[in-house]
Residue, then its C-alpha position, 0 to 999 in steps of 0.5 A: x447378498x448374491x455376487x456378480x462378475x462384471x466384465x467391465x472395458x469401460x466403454x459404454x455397453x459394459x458400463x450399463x450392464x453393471x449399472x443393471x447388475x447393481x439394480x438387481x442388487x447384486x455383489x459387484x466383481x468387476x474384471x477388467x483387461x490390459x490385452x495390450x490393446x491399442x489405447x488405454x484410455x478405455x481401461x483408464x475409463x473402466x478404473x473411473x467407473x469401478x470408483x463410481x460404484x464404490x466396489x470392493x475390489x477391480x480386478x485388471x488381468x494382464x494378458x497380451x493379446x497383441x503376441x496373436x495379432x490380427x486386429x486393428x486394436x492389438x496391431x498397430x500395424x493394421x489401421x482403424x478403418x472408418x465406421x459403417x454401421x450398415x456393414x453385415x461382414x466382420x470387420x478388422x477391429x475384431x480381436x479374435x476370440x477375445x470373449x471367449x478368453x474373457x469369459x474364461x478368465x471371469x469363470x475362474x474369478x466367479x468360481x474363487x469369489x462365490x458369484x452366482x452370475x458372470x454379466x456381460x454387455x454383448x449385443x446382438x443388434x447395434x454392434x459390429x459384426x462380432x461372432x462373439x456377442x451373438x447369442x449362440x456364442x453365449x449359449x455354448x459357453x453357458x454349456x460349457x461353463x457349466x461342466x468346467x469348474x469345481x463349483x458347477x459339477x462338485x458343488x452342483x452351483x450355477x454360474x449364470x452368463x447374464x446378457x440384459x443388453x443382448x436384444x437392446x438397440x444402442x438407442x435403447x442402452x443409451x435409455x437404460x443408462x440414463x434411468x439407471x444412473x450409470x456413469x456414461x461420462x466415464x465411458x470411452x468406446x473409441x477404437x483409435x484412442x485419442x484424447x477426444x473420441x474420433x467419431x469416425x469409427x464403427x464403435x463412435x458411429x453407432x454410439x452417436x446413432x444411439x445418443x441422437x436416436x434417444x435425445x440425451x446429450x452425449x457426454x464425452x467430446x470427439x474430433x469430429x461428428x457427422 
């Protein structure tokens, strides 16, 4: 059986995108990451759904992204602004170059565990302005990855970077989840991590549009819905 990495946050993108790995029949790896975020509560949901799909191991790497700063979810200094799903800036919740360093950090673990393939959940039309889910960001890393590791240029091995959800709406994860079975009600995507997602935020906005826009019943409560 082939193996995947799964970048795996515990929100609703990643959730679906190793419900599709596992679909392809793929040896699931999940990597997960305590970066000194905001909350835990995303993390604590990313635990839950590794469970749920019975894998072997859930990596949690601990790196503190907080020490750079810059974010709205890794300072806690700078507030969460409420969300706009229509913005065409980069907002203040980006964490900066946190892909990048996460896709690092799943390249060396594909390498140690054999994996064929890395997924993960970018996406480039329902999302908030992030450089690093487009997919140009992907194709250079794709070309990097290729000429960074023993396995790729010794042992001539691809790692494939796999993004099934990269020209998907959140209307149409929302679907895929669903058909697939994924444990949606373990998902938390939140950006102010309080025990009930707030519903404000451009993460909990889109996610909403998404659930309304599909007809399927949001399992996760919130403070507030618009």
């Amino acid at each position: 059986m082939e193996k995947a990495v799964v970048l795996l946050s515990g929100g609703l993108d990643s959730t679906v995108c190793m419900a599709v790995a596992q679909a392809k029949g793929l040896e699931l790896y999940p990597i997960s990451f305590n970066y000194h975020q905001r909350h835990s509560i995303e993390l604590d949901g990313a635990k839950k759904v590794a469970d749920f799909f019975g894998v072997q191991k859930h990596l949690i790497i601990d790196t503190n992204m907080n020490a750079i700063g810059g974010s709205a979810l890794t300072d806690q200094a700078i507030a969460v602004p409420e969300g706009n799903p229509e913005r065409d800036d980069i907002p203040v919740t980006y964490v900066p170059a946190r892909n990048l360093i996460f896709l690092s950090y799943a390249l060396g673990y594909a390498e140690v565990v054999g994996a064929s393939y890395i997924y993960i959940g970018v996406n480039a039309v329902d999302y908030s302005g992030y450089p690093d889910c487009r997919p140009e960001f992907i194709e250079k890393f794709q070309n990097l990855a290729d000429f960074a590791t023993k396995a790729t240029v010794a042992e001539h091995k691809k790692i494939k970077i796999e993004t099934p959800l990269q020209d998907l709406s959140k209307k149409d994860i929302v679907l895929l989840g669903t058909k697939l079975g994924a444990p949606l009600q373990f998902t938390h995507s939140c950006y102010k991590g309080g025990e009930k997602a707030c519903g404000v935020c451009d993460s909990c906005r889109l996610r909403l549009r998404g659930f309304a826009e599909a007809g399927v019943t949001d399992p996760i409560a919130y403070e507030k819905q618009e």
